[in-house]
C-alpha positions as CSV (number, residue, x, y, z in Angstrom):
1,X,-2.3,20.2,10.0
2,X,0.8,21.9,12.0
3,X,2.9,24.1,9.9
4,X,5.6,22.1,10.4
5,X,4.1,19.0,8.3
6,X,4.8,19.4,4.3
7,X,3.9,17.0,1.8
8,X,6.5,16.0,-0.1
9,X,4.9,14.0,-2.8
10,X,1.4,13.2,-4.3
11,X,-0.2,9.9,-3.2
12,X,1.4,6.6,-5.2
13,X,0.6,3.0,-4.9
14,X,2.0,-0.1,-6.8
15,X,0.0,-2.6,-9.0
16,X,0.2,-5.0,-6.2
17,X,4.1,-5.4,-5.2
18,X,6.0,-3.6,-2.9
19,X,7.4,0.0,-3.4
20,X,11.2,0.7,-3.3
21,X,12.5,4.1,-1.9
22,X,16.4,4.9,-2.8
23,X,18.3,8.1,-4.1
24,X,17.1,9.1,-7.7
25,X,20.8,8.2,-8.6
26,X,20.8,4.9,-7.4
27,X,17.4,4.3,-9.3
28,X,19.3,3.3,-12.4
29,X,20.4,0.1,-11.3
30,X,16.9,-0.9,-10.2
31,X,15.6,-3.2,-12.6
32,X,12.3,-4.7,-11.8
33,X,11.3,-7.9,-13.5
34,X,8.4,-10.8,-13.5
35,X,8.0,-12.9,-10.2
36,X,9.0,-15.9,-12.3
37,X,12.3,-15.1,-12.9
38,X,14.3,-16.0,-9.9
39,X,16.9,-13.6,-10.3
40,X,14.5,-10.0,-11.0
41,X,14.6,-7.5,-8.6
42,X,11.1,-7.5,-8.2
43,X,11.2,-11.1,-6.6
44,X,13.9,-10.1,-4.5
45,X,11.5,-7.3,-2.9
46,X,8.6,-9.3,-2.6
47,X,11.0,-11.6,-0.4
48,X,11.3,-9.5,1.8
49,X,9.4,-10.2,5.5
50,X,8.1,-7.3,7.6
51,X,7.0,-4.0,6.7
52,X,10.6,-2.6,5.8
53,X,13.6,-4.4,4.2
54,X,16.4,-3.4,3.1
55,X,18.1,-4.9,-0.2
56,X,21.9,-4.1,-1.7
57,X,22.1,-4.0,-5.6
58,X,25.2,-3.2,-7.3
59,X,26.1,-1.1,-4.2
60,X,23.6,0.7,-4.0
61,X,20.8,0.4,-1.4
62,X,17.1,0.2,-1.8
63,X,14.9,0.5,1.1
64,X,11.6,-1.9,0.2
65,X,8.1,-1.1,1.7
66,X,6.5,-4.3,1.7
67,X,2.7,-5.0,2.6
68,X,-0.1,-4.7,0.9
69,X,-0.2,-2.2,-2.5
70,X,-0.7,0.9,0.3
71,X,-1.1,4.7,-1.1
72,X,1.9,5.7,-0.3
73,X,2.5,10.1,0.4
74,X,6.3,11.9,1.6
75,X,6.1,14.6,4.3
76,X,8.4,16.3,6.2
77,X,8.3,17.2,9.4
78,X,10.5,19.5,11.5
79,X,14.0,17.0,10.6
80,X,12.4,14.5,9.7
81,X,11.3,13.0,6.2
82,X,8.1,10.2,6.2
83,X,6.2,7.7,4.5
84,X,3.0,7.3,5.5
85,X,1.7,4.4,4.1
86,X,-2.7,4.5,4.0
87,X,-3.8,1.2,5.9
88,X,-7.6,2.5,6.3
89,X,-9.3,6.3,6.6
90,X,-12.3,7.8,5.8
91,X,-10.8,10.4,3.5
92,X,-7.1,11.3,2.9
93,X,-7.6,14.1,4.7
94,X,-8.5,12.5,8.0
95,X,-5.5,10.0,7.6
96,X,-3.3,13.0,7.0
97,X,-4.6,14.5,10.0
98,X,-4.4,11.8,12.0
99,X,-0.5,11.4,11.0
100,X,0.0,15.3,11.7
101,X,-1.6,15.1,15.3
102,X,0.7,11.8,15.6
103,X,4.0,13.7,14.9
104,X,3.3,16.4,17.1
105,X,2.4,13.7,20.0
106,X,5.2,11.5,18.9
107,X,7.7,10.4,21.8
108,X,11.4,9.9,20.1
109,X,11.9,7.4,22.6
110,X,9.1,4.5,21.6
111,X,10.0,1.7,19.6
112,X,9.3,1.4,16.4
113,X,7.6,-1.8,15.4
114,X,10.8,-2.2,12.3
115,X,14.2,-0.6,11.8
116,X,16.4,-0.6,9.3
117,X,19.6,1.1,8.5
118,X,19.5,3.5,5.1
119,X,22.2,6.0,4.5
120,X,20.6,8.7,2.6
121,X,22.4,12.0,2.1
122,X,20.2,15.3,1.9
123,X,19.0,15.7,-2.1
124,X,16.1,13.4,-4.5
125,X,15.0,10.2,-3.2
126,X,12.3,8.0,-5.6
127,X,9.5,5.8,-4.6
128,X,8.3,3.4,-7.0
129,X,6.7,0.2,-7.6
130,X,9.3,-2.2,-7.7
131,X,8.2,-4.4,-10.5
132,X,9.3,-1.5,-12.9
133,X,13.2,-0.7,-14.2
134,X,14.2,2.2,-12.1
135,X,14.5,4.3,-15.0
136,X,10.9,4.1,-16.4
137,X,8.3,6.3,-16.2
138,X,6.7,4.5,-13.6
139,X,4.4,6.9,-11.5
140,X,6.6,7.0,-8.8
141,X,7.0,9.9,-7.1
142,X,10.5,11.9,-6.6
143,X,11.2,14.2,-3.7
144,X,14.2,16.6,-2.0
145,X,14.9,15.9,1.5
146,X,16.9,18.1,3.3
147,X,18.8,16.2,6.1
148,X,20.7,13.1,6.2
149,X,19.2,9.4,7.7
150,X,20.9,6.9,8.3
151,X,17.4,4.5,9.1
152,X,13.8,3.8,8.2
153,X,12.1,3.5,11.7
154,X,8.1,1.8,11.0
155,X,5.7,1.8,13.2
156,X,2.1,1.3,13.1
157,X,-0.3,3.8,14.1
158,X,-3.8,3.3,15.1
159,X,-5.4,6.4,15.6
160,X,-9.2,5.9,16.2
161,X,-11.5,2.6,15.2
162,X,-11.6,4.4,11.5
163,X,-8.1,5.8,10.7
164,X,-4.8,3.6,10.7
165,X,-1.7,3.9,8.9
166,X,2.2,2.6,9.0
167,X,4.9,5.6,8.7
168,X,8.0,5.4,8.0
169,X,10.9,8.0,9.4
170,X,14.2,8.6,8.4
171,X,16.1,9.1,10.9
């Protein structure tokens, strides 16, 4: 891998719903739920359509990674914080590999396959599974970024027949 790419985090995955990603302060008001009640905040994130989505609770934003229940590691990279999000690899090393030799081949310039806008200031962001309260011990992962984004930019990369994966870049 280049110098330039640091994991951020340890690999995390949901039990089957989508992860959120917001500031560790905004966590708090995060409060998960059952898909049968119509008003959780887990229902709300399994709404959402795409790969990326973007819900407002209380005020506070939550960026939700929808899919499938996909491993889910932070990295940074030069200015840039990501998500890579496992679709299909060999190992995790190959996928992080192929994500490495993707940032340092990445054109600023393509179009990402999703955008959404996300103000994050530089300090903690979370990444959890979203059917747990914000507040729990949920195996989520926390992580320090150092610059400011104002969007998630996804795109999906298919590096050879064996290794494909989304990431996600603030930006």
């Amino acid at each position: 891998m280049p110098s330039k790419f640091r994991l951020l985090s340890d690999w995390i995955e949901s039990n089957g719903g989508p992860l959120v990603l917001t500031s560790t302060q905004n966590a708090k008001a995060w409060r998960g739920g059952f898909w049968e009640d119509e008003s959780s905040h887990y229902r709300a994130a399994c709404n959402v359509k795409g790969w990326t989505g973007l819900i407002l609770i209380e005020g506070h934003q939550f960026a939700v990674l929808n899919d499938l229940p996909l491993p889910t590691i932070a990295a940074n990279v030069d200015d840039s914080t990501l998500l890579i999000r496992w679709l299909y690899a060999e190992s995790d090393e190959e996928l992080l590999g192929a994500a490495a030799d993707w940032v340092s081949r990445f054109d600023s310039k393509s179009v990402p396959a999703c955008e959404i806008e996300l103000a994050c200031r530089p300090g903690s962001l979370v990444i959890f599974d979203s059917a747990y309260d914000g507040t729990a011990d949920h195996g989520g992962a926390t992580f320090e970024i150092e610059y400011p984004a104002e969007s998630i930019r996804t795109s999906m990369v298919e590096a050879d027949e064996q290794t494909a994966f989304l990431v996600d870049r603030l930006v």
